[in-house]
C-alpha angles and dihedrals in degrees: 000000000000112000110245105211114180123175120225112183137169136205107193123154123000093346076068102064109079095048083049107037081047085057101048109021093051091073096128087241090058099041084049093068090247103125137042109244125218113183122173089058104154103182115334137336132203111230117214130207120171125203134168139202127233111337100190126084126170107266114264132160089256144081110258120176110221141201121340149280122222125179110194123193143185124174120228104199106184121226130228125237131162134207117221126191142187117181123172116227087218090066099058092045109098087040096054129056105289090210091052094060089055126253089261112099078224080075132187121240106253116258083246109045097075088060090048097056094038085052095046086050104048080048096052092039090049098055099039087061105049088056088049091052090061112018098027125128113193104228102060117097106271107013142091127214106291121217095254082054087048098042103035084057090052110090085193088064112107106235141196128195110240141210138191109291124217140153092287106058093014088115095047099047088053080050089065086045102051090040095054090054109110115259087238095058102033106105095015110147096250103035111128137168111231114221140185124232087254095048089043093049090044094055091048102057088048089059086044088057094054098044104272095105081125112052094032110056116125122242087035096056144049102235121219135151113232104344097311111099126241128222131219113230118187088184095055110101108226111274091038131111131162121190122206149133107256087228082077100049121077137184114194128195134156079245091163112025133108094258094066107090141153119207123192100188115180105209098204101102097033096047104005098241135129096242127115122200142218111191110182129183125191146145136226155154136152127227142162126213103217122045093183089062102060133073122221121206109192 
C-alpha cells in the first residue's frame, strides 16, 4: 500500500515577511523609491507633517513671537485582505517532473511546486497592488482607497486640467506639471512626478526625436524633466500624473506583525483530494499628509 505524504506548512510571524513584503513592496511604485513606506501598523496610525510660516522679524529688545507653527495629520489605517487558493495536483502534472511526484497515484507534491505557487502568488499579489495604490476605490471588493481616489476628493489638492498625451505635447503637458508645483516644494530633494508607461514612452520618443535617444532610454537612465525625476508608475492609467515629494506619500501594511501568514496545506490527509491550498492574509492602504503639496494632473 502506496505511502500517502502531504505537507502542511505554515509561515506565520516573522517567517512570514519576506513572502509578504515580496508580495507588497514589490509594487513597481514602491520598488521605484516613490513612496515612504510604515509596516507594523497594527490598526491605524496618525501621520504627522510640521510647517511654518515666515521666521524672520526685524531685531527689537523685546519678545516677539514670530511666524507660525502648523501640525497637519491624516490617519492611514491599513486594510485587511486575504488570498485564498485552491489548485488541483492533476492539473501540474504533465508540466513538472512525473518521477518526482512518486509512482503512487497517491502522489507527492513535487520539491519544487511549493516554490512555484508561493512565487505565482507573490507575482499576482504584487501587481495587483500596485494598480489598487493608485487606481483603488474602497469600496470595491479587495481594494483600499488609492491615492487618485484620495487626491481627486482634496480640494486642497492643486490641481491641472489634462489631455490625452502623446509624443507631440508630452513635454508640454510635464511643463504644466512642473510649473503648478509649489515654489516651496519645487527643487526639494525628494520631489518627483509620477508617470504612466504611456505617458513615459511617450517622453522618451519625444527626446528621441530631438537627439537624446541616447541619454534618455528607459531602463539605462534615470528619467526626469527638467531636472525633476520622473517616476514610473505601472499603476497610473494613461493621462494621468501626480507630483509630489515622497516624503508626502505613504503606504502603510502590518508588514511585520503576527497577523501576516502563508499557509500551503496539501488536502490530501484531512479531505482525501488532490487539492492543494494557499491561504494569505495582509493589510494595506495608502495616504499623504499634505494635499497642498501635491499636483494633480487629471
Amino acid at each position: 500500500m502506496a505511502t500517502t505524504t502531504s505537507i502542511t506548512t505554515t509561515y506565520a510571524g516573522e517567517k512570514a515577511a519576506g513572502f509578504i513584503s515580496a508580495a507588497l513592496l514589490s509594487s513597481n511604485t514602491i520598488e521605484n523609491g516613490g513612496l515612504e513606506v510604515k509596516p507594523n501598523i497594527k490598526f491605524k496610525q496618525v501621520l504627522r507633517k510640521l510647517s511654518t510660516g515666515d521666521l524672520i522679524a526685524d531685531g527689537s529688545c523685546d519678545f516677539d513671537a514670530t511666524s507660525s507653527v502648523t501640525l497637519t495629520e491624516r490617519t492611514i489605517e491599513p486594510k485587511e485582505f486575504q488570498v485564498n487558493l485552491q489548485l488541483c495536483k492533476q492539473d501540474f502534472r504533465s508540466d513538472w517532473d512525473a518521477i518526482s511526484m512518486g509512482m503512487s497515484a497517491h502522489d507527492n507534491l513535487p520539491k519544487s511546486f511549493q516554490d512555484f505557487l508561493l512565487a505565482h502568488v507573490v507575482e499576482k499579489v504584487a501587481s495587483k497592488n500596485e494598480q489598487i495604490l493608485w487606481q483603488g476605490v474602497d469600496s470595491n471588493a479587495g481594494e483600499y482607497a488609492g491615492f487618485l481616489n484620495l487626491l481627486g476628493a482634496d480640494s486642497d489638492v492643486v490641481t491641472v486640467a489634462g489631455t490625452t498625451i502623446d509624443a507631440s505635447n508630452v513635454i508640454d503637458e510635464l511643463g504644466k506639471v512642473l510649473d503648478a508645483i509649489p515654489a516651496t516644494m519645487y527643487g526639494n530633494a525628494d520631489m518627483a512626478i509620477y508617470v504612466s508607461q504611456s505617458t513615459a514612452r511617450a517622453y522618451v520618443r519625444a527626446q528621441a526625436a530631438l537627439g537624446y535617444k541616447d541619454l534618455y532610454h528607459v531602463g539605462k537612465t534615470q528619467l526626469d524633466f527638467e531636472g525633476t525625476k520622473l517616476i514610473v508608475c505601472n499603476g497610473l492609467p494613461a493621462d494621468k500624473i501626480v507630483a509630489a515629494e515622497k516624503s508626502n506619500l505613504y503606504f502603510g501594511t502590518g508588514l511585520m506583525n503576527d497577523m501576516n501568514e502563508i499557509k500551503v496545506i496539501d488536502m490530501a490527509d484531512i479531505d482525501g483530494s488532490q487539492n492543494v491550498r494557499i491561504v494569505m492574509r495582509y493589510t494595506a492602504s495608502v495616504q499623504y499628509a499634505i494635499g497642498s503639496e501635491i499636483v494633480l494632473y487629471s
